[in-house]
C-alpha positions as CSV (number, residue, x, y, z in Angstrom):
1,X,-168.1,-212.2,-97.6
2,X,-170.8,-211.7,-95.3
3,X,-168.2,-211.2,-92.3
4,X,-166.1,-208.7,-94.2
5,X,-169.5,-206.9,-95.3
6,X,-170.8,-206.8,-90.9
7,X,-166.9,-205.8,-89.9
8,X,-166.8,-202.8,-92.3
9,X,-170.4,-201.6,-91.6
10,X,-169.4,-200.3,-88.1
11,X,-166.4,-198.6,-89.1
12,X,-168.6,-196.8,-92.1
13,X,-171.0,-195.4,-89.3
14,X,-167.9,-194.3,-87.3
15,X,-166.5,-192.3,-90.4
16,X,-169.6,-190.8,-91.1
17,X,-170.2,-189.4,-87.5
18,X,-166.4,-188.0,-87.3
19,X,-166.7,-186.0,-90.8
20,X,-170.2,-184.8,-89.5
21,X,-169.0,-183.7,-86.2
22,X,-166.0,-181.6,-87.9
23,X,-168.1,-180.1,-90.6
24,X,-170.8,-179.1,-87.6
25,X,-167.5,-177.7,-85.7
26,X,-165.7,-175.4,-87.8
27,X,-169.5,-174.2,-88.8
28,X,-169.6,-173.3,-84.9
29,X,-166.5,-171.8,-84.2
30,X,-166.9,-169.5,-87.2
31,X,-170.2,-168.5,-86.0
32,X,-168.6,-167.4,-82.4
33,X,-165.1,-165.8,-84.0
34,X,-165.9,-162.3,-83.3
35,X,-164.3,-159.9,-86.5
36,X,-161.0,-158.2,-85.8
37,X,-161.3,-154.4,-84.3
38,X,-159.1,-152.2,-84.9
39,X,-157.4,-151.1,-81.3
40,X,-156.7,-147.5,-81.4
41,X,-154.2,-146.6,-78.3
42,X,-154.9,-143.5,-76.3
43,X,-152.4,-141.1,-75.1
44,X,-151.2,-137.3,-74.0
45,X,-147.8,-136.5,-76.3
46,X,-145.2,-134.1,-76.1
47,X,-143.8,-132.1,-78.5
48,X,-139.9,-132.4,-78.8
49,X,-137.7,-129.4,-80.3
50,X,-134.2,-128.9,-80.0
51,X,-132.8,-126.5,-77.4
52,X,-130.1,-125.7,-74.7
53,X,-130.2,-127.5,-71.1
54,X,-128.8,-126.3,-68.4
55,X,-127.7,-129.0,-66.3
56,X,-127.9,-129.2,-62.8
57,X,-126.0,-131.7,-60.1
58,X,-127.9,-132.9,-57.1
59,X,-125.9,-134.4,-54.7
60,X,-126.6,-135.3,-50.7
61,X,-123.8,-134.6,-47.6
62,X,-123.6,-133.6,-44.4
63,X,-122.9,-130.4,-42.4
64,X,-119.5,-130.5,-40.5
65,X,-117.5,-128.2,-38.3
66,X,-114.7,-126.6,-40.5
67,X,-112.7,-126.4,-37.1
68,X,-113.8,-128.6,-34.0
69,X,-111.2,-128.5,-31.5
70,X,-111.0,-130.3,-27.9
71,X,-110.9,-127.1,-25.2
72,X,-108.4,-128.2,-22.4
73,X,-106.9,-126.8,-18.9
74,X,-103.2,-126.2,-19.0
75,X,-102.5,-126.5,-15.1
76,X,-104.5,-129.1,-12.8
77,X,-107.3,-127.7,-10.3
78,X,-110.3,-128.2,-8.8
79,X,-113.3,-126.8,-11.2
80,X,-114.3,-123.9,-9.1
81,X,-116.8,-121.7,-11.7
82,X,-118.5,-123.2,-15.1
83,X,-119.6,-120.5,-17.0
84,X,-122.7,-120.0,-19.0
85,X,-120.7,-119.8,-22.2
86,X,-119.8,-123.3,-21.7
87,X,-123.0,-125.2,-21.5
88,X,-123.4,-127.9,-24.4
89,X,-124.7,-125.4,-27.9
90,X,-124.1,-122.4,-25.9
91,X,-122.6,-119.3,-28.1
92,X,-118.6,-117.5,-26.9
93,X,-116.3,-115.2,-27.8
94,X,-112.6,-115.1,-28.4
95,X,-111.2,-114.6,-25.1
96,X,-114.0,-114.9,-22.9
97,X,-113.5,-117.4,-19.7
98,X,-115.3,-120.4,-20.0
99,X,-113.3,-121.9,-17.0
100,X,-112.4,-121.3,-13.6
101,X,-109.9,-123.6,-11.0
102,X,-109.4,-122.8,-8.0
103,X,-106.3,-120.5,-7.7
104,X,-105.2,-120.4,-3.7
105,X,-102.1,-122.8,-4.7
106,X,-101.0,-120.7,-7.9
107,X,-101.5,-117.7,-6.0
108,X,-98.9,-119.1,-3.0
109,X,-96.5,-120.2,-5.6
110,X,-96.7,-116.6,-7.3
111,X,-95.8,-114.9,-4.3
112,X,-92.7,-117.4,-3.5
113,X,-91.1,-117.2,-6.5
114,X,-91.6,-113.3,-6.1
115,X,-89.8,-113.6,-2.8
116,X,-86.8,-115.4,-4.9
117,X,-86.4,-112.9,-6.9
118,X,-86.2,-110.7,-4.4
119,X,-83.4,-112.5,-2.8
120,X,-81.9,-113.1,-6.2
121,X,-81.7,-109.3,-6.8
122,X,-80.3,-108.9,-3.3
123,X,-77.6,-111.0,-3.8
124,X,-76.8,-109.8,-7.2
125,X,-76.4,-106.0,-5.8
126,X,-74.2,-107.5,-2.9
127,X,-71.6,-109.4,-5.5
128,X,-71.8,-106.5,-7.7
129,X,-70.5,-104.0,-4.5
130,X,-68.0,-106.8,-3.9
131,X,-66.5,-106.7,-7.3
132,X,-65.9,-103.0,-7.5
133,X,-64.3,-103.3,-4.0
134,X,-62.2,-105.9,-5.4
135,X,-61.2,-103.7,-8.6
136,X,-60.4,-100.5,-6.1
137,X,-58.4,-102.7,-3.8
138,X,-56.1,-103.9,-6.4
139,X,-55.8,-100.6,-8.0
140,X,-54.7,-99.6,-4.5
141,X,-51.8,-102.0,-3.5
142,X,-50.3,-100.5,-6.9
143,X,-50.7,-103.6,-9.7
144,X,-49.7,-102.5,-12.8
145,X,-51.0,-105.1,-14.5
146,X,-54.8,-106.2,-15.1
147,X,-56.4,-108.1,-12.6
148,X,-57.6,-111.7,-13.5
149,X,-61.5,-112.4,-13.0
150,X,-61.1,-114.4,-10.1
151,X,-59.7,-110.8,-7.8
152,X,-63.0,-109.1,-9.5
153,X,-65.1,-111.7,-8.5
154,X,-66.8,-111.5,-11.9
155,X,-67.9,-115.6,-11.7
156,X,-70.1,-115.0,-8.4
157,X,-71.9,-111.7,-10.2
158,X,-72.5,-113.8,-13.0
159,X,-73.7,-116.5,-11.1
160,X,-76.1,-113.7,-8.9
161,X,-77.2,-112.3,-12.4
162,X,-78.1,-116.0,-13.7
163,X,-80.2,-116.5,-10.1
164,X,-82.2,-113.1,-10.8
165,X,-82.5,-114.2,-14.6
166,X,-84.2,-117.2,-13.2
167,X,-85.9,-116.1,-10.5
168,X,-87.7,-113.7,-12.8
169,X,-88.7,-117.1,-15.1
170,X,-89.9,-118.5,-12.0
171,X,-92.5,-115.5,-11.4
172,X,-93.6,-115.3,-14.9
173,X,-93.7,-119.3,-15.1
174,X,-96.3,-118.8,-11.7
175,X,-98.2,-115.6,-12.8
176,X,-98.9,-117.4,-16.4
177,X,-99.7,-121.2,-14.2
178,X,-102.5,-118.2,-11.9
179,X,-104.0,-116.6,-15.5
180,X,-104.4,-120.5,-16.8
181,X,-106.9,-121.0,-13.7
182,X,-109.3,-119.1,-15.8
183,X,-109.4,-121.2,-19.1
184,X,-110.2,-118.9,-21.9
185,X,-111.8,-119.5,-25.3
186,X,-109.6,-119.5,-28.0
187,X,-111.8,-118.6,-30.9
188,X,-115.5,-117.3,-31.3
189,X,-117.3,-120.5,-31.7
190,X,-119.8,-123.0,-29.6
191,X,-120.0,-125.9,-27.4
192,X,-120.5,-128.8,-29.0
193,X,-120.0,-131.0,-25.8
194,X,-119.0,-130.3,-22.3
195,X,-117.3,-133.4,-20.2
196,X,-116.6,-131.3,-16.7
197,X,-118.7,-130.4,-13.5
198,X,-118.1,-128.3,-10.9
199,X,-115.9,-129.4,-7.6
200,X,-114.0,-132.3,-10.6
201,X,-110.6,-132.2,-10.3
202,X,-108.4,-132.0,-13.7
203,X,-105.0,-132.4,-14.8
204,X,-103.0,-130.9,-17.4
205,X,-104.7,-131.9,-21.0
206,X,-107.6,-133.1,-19.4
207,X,-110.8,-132.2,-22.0
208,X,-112.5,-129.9,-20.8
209,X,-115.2,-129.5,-23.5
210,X,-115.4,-129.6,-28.1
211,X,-115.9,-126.5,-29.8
212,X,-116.2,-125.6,-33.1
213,X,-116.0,-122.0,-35.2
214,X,-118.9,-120.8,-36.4
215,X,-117.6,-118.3,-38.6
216,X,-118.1,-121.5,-41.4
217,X,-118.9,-125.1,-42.1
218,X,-118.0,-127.6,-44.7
219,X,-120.0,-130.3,-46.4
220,X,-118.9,-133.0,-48.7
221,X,-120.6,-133.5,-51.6
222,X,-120.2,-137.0,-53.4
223,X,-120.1,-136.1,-57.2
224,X,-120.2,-139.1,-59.5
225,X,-117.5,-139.8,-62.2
226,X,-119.9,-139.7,-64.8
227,X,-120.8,-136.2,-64.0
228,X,-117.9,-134.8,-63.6
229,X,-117.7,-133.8,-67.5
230,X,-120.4,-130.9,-66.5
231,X,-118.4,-129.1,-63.5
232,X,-115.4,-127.5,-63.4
233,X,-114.4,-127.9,-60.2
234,X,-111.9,-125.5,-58.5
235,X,-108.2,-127.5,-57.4
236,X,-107.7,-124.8,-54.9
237,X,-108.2,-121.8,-53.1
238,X,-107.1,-119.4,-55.8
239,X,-109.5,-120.9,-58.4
240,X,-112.8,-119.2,-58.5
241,X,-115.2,-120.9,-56.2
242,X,-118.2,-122.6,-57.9
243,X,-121.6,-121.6,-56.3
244,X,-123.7,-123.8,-54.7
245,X,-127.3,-124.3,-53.3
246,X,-128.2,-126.7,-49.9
247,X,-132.2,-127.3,-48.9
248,X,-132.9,-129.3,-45.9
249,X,-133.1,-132.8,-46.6
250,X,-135.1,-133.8,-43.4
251,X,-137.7,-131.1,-43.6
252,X,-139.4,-131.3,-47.1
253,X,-141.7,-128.6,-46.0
254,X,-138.8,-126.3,-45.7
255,X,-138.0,-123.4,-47.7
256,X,-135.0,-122.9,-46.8
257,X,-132.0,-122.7,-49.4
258,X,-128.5,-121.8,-48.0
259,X,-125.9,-120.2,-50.3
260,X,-122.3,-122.0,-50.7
261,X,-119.8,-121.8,-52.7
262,X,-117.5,-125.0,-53.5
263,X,-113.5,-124.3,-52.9
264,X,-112.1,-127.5,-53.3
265,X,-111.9,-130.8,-53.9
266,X,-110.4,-134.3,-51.8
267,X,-108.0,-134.8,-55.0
268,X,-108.5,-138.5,-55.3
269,X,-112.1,-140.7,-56.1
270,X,-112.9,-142.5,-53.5
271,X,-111.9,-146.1,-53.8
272,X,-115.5,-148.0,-53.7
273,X,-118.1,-145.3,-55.2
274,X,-115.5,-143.9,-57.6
275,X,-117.1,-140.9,-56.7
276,X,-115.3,-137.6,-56.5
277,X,-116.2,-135.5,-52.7
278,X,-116.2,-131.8,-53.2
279,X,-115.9,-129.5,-50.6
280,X,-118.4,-126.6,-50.2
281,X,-118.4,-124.0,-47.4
282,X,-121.2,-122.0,-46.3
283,X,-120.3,-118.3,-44.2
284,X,-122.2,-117.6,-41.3
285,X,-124.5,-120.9,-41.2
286,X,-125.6,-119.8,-37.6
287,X,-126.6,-115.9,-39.0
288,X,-124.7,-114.5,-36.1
289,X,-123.2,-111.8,-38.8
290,X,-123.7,-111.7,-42.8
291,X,-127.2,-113.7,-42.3
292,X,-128.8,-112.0,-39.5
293,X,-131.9,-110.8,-40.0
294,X,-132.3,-112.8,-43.5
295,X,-134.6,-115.6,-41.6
296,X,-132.9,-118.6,-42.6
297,X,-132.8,-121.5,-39.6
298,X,-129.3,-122.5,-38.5
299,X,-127.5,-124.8,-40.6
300,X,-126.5,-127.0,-37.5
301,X,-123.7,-129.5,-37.4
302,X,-124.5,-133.2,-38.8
303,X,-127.5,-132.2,-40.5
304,X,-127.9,-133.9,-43.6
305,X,-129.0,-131.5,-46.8
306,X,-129.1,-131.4,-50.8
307,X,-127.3,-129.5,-53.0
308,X,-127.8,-128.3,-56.2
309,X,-124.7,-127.2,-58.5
310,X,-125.2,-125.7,-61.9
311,X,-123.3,-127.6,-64.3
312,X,-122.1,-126.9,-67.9
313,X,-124.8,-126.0,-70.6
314,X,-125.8,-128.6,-73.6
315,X,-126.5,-127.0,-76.8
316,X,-129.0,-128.4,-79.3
317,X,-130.3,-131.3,-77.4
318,X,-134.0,-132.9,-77.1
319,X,-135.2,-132.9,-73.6
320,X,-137.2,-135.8,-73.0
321,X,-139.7,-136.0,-69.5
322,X,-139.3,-139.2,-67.4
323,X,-142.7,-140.6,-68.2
324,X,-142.2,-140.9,-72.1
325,X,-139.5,-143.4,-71.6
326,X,-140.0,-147.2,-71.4
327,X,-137.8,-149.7,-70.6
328,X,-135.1,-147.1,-69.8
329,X,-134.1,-146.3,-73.2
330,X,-137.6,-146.6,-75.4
331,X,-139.7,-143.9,-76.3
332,X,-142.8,-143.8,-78.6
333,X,-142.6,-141.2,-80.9
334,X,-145.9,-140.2,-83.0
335,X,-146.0,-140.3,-86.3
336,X,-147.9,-137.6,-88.7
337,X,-150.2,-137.5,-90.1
338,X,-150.3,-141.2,-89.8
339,X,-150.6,-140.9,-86.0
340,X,-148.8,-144.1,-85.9
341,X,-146.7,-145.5,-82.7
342,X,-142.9,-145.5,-83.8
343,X,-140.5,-147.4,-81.4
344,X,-137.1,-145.3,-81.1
345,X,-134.1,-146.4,-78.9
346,X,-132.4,-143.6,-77.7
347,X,-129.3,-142.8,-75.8
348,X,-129.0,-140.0,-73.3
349,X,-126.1,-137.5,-72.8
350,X,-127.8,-136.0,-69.3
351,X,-130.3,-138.1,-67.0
352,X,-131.7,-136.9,-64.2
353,X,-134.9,-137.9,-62.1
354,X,-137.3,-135.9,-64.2
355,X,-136.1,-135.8,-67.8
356,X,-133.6,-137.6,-70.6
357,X,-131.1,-135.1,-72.5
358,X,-130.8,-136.8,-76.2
359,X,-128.5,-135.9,-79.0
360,X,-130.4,-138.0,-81.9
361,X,-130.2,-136.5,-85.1
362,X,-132.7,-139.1,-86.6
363,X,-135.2,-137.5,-84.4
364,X,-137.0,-134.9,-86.4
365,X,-137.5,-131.2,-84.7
366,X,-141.2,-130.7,-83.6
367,X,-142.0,-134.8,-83.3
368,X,-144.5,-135.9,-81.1
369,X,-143.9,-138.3,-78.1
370,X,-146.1,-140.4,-76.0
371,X,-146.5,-139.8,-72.7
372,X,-149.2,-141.4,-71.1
373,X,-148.9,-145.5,-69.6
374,X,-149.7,-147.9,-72.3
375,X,-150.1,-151.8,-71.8
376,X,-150.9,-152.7,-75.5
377,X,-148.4,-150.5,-77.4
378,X,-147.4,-152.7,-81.0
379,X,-145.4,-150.9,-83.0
380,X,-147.8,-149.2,-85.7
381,X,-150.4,-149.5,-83.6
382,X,-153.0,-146.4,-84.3
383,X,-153.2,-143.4,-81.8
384,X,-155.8,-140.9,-80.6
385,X,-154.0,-137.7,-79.1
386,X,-155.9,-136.5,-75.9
387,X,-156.1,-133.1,-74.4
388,X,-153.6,-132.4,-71.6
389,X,-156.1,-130.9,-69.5
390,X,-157.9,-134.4,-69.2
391,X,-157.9,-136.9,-66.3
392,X,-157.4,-140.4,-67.2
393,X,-158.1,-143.8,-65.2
394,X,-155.1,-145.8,-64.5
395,X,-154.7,-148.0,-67.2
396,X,-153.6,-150.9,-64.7
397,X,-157.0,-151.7,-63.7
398,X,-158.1,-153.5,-66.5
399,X,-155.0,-154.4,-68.4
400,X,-157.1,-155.8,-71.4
401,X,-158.7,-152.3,-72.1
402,X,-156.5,-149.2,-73.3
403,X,-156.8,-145.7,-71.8
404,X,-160.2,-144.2,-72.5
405,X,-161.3,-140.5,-72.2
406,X,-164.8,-139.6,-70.8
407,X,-167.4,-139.2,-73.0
408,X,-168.0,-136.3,-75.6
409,X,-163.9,-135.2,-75.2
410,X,-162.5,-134.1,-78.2
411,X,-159.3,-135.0,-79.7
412,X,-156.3,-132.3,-79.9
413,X,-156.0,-133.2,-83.4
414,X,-159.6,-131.5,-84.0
415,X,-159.2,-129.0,-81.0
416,X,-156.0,-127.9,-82.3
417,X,-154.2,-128.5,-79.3
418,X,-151.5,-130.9,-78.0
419,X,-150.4,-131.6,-74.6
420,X,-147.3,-130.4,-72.9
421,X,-145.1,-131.5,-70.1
422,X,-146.1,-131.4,-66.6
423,X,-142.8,-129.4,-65.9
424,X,-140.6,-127.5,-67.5
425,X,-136.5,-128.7,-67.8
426,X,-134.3,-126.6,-65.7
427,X,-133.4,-123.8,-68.0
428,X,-136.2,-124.5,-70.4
429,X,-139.3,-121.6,-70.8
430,X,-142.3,-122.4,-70.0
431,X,-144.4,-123.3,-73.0
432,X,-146.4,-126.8,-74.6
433,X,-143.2,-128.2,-76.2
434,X,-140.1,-129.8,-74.6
């Protein structure tokens, strides 16, 4: 008895100190549980009505020659003369020589074939004076009948009139081989590149220099399949052309904005982007006519730009700014008078980089969405509305405290304003509701 009573003494004491250290714990963790606050979430909002957009397509390409040709000689030579007009980016005219070979051997060869035809000529009157001798001699010895062609010697005139014939080819052959010494330009363009010198020699073909018209240029613009529901796009030239605006893509700084006008289409997506090139011209791109003295730069050949083409308007849509949506297609709409956080999913008919274009009838007209970065954002969660004209601290710098306002700013619910977007949509008036 005595053994049972000393074995079940220590195990007593151990009980008694585990129930005491519980009840002491749970007294101690109660005492440091700090009560529940209430978290209110801080943010500018938007308000959303229904409206038209007008949709524009942005799109990237590059300037290209409409007509680039390679300028060639058409008779070999020795370069002799380069002219001004055909330094690399220099400016001609239709007509104007660009090109001169030496001409001593085209000259020689001009006046020999000249001398042929003289020759030719001569021997053509002499057979001619033969055959009328031959027709009055037979008409003499008193042959009733007609002579034969052979007694008129008509063969040998023919032959003399086919010598003069060509003879006369020969000279023109040599006076157009002289006027192709002086190579000519065949259209009012520029250099793009020259490849001869002075004293080279050159065949027939050889490339002299590429040109290109500057009357226009061409760009093609990459338009994707999903946005080709918002353009009508002319199939041809007799389709009214669809205007077009290019900006300089490397310049940001540059104001510049050339007017186009897209006349065509490729006719067929292109096999990896399944993106659809149009083709947009733009007159005068080196203001050498239409454009001089408007002050817009050159629109030079391989320069990259961006265009903007007005597409088709949507009627009756909600246009939502880039910065109220999370997660791509979440927004936080605002509930009143509640001012409650209300997750929405939405889908978008129009996206661009700035805003969402929504067609959600569930949406009510005139609601309120969030647009200011929130890390702790529960659905329900309470909301203070701040003024727009209000600069807040990145919220990302302590990710366990929402956005705050400075001290002594009001709420817009008590200042009876609300805050707006920081841009209007294209084709939206201004105003403090989107």
């Amino acid at each position: 008895m005595q053994f049972f009573v000393r074995a079940l003494l220590p195990l007593g004491v151990l009980l008694l100190g585990w129930i005491g250290y519980s009840v002491l714990s749970e007294e101690k963790e109660e005492e440091l549980r700090p009560e529940p606050e209430t978290r209110i979430i801080k943010t500018r909002v938007v308000k959303l009505e229904r409206r038209d957009f007008q949709t524009v397509i942005t799109t990237n390409g590059v300037v290209r020659a409409h007509h680039e040709a390679s300028l060639s000689a058409q008779v070999s030579g020795k370069v002799k003369t380069v002219a001004p007009g055909l330094e690399d980016g220099a400016f001609f005219r239709e007509g104007e020589v660009l090109l001169v070979l030496d001409d001593a051997d085209f000259a020689g060869e001009v006046v020999t074939a000249d001398a042929q035809l003289a020759r030719a000529k001569a021997a053509y009157s002499q057979e001619e004076a033969k055959a009328k001798q031959a027709r009055l001699n037979w008409e003499d010895l008193g042959y009733d009948e007609e002579p034969n062609e052979l007694v008129l010697r008509l063969p040998q005139l023919r032959e003399a009139e086919a010598n003069v014939k060509a003879a006369n080819a020969n000279l023109d052959a040599a006076r157009r081989d002289l006027e192709r010494t002086n190579v000519r330009a065949p259209f009012d363009g520029r250099v793009l590149a020259r490849s001869v010198a002075i004293g080279q020699n050159i065949a027939p073909g050889t490339n002299v220099a590429t040109i290109f018209k500057t009357d226009f240029v061409e760009v093609r613009l990459p338009i994707p399949a999903s946005q080709l529901a918002f353009l009508t796009l002319p199939e041809s030239t007799e389709q009214p052309p669809l205007p077009v605006r290019l900006f300089d893509a490397l310049n940001a700084e540059s104001n510049a904005v050339w007017e186009g006008h897209i006349i065509g289409t490729e006719g067929a997506l292109d096999t990896e982007s399944r993106e659809l090139f149009a083709i947009a011209r733009v007159m005068d791109p080196f203001s050498l006519g239409q454009n001089a003295g408007t002050g817009l730069p050159p629109l030079r050949i391989g320069q990259p730009v961006r265009a903007e083409v007005e597409g088709t308007v949507i009627k009756d849509v909600f246009v939502i700014p880039r910065d109220a949506v999370r997660k791509l297609n979440q927004i936080y709409l605002v509930k009143e008078p509640e001012l409650e956080l209300e997750r929405r999913e939405i889908e978008s008919v129009w996206a661009d980089e700035k805003y969402l274009v929504v067609r959600d009838e569930s949406i009510p007209n005139g609601a309120l969405v969030a647009t200011s970065k929130m890390v702790y954002s529960p659905n329900a969660s309470k909301v203070e509305i701040l003024p727009d004209d209000l600069d807040l601290a990145d919220p990302t710098e302590n990710p366990d405290a929402p956005a705050t306002s400075p001290v002594g700013s009001k709420s817009p619910r008590t200042s009876g304003n609300k805050a707006s977007a920081s841009a209007p949509a294209p084709g939206v008036p201004q105003g403090k509701s989107v």
